[in-house]
C-alpha positions as a printed Julia matrix, in Angstrom:
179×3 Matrix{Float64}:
 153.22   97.97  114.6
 149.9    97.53  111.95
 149.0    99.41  109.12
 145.24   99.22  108.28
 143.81  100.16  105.01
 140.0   101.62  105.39
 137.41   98.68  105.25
 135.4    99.08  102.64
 131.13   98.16  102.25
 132.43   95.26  100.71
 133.74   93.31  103.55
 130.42   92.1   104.76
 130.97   89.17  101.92
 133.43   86.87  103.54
 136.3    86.75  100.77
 139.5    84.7   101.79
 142.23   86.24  102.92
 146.07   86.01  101.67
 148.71   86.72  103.7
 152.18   87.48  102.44
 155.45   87.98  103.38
 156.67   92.07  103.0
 160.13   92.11  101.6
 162.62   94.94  101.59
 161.42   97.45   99.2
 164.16   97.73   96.97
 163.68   93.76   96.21
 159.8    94.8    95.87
 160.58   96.8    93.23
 163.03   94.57   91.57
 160.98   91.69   91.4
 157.95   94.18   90.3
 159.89   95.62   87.64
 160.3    91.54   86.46
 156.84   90.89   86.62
 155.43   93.76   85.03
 157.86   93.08   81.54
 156.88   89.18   81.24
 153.67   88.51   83.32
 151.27   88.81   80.52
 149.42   92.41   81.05
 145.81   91.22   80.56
 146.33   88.67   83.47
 148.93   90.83   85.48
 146.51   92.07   88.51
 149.05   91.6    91.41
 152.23   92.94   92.56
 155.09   90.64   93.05
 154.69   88.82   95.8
 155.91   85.85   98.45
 152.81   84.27   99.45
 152.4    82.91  103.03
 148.71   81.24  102.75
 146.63   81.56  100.27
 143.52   81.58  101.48
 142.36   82.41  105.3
 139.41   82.47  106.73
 137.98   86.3   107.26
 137.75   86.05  110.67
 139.36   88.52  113.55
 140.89   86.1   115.32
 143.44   85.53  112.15
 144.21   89.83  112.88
 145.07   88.75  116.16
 147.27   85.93  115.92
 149.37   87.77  113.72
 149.72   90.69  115.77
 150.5    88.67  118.6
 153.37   87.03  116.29
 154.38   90.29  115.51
 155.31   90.96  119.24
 158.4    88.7   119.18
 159.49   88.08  115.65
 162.27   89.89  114.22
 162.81   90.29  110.96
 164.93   87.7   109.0
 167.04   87.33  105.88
 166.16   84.85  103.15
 167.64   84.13   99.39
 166.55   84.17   96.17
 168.23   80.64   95.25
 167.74   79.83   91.94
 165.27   80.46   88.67
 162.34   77.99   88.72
 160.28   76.96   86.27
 156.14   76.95   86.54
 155.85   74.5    83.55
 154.33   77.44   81.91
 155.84   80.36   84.05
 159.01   81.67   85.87
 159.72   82.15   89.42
 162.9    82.84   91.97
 163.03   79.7    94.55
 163.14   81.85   97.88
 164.58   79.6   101.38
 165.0    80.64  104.53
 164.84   78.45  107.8
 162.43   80.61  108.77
 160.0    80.94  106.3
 158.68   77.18  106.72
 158.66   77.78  110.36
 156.62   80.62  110.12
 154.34   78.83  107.95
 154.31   75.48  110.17
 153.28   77.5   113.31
 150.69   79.13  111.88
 149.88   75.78  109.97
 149.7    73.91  113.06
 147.21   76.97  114.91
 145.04   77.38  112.41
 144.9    73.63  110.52
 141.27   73.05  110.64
 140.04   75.85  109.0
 142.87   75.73  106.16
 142.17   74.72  102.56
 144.41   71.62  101.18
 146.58   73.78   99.44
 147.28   75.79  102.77
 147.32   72.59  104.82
 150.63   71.3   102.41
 154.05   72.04  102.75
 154.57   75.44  101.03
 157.22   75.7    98.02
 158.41   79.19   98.14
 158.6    81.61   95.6
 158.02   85.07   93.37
 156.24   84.63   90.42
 157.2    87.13   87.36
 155.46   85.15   84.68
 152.45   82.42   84.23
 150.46   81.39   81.79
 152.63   81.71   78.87
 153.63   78.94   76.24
 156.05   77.11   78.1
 158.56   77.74   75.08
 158.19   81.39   75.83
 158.72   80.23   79.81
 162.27   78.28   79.27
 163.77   81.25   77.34
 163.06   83.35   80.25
 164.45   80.82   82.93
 167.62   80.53   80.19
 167.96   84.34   79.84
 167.87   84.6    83.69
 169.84   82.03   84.59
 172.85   82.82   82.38
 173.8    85.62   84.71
 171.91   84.7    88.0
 173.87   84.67   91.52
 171.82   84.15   94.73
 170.96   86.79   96.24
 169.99   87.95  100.0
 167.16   90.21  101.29
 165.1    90.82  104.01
 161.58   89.76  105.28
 160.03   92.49  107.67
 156.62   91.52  107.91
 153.1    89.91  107.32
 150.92   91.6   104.7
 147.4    90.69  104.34
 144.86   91.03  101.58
 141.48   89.98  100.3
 141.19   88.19   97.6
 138.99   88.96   94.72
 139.12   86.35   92.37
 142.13   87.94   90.74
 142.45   91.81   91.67
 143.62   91.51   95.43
 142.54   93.91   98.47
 145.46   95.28  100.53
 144.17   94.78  103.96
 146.77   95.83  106.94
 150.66   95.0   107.08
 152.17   93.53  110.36
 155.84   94.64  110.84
 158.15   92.47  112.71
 159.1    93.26  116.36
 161.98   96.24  115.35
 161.18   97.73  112.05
């Protein structure tokens, strides 16, 4: 199943597109909550989110890869591990087996017309603050940390948006084969 948002005059520029993973909403939220108190507000044009690639070509045939993905994958658990530090931000390390599998298929498919930073191996994870003094940075990750257990929480689709050198468009969402 897709979810389209209306195109808009605007998509005869070719933007890049991002695709994320959707995660349950009640992490959403959580993680949103986090970002809106310590992302700093004048920079803080996003949503939380767990990025897939960051930067796709605007072309249909990336719409129908995906939905032809969507036909037989399920939705899957992964785990916010552990705080991580940005240098100058804070982040939750999210793993999953399937995550980098995702990501490696799609890699592999669509290599030649990836950017560098698409064509590496991708570290993943939910930024709720950047480009703060790093001092400001490790007493975050300390005040996290103190009381942090892993926790689990579902991916249930593909999320795509176009990118507008900062504000994002939401695109369309692609839920996984039963949700």
């Amino acid at each position: 199943m897709m979810e389209e948002n209306n195109p808009t005059t605007e998509q005869a520029v070719r933007k890049p597109l991002v695709a994320t993973f959707m995660i349950s909403s009640t992490e959403h939220r959580y993680f949103n909550r986090l970002r809106q108190r310590y992302f700093p507000a004048e920079r803080n044009f996003l949503e939380a989110h767990l990025t897939l690639f960051n930067a796709l070509p605007d072309e249909s045939w990336i719409v129908d890869d995906l939905k032809e993905l969507m036909k037989s994958q399920q939705p899957f658990d992964v785990t916010a591990q552990a705080i991580m530090s940005l240098g100058n931000g804070t982040a939750f390390k999210i793993t999953s087996p399937m995550m980098p599998s995702l990501h490696q298929k799609l890699q592999k498919k669509w290599f030649e017309f990836l950017t560098s930073q698409d064509r590496q191996k991708r570290n993943f994870h939910i930024t709720i603050q950047n480009k703060v003094e790093s001092q400001a940075a490790k007493k975050l990750q300390a005040e996290l940390s103190e009381h942090f257990e892993p926790f689990h929480f579902t991916v249930e689709g593909i999320q795509l948006w176009r990118y507008h050198h900062g504000p994002w468009e939401y695109l369309m969402t692609f839920h996984f084969a039963d949700t």
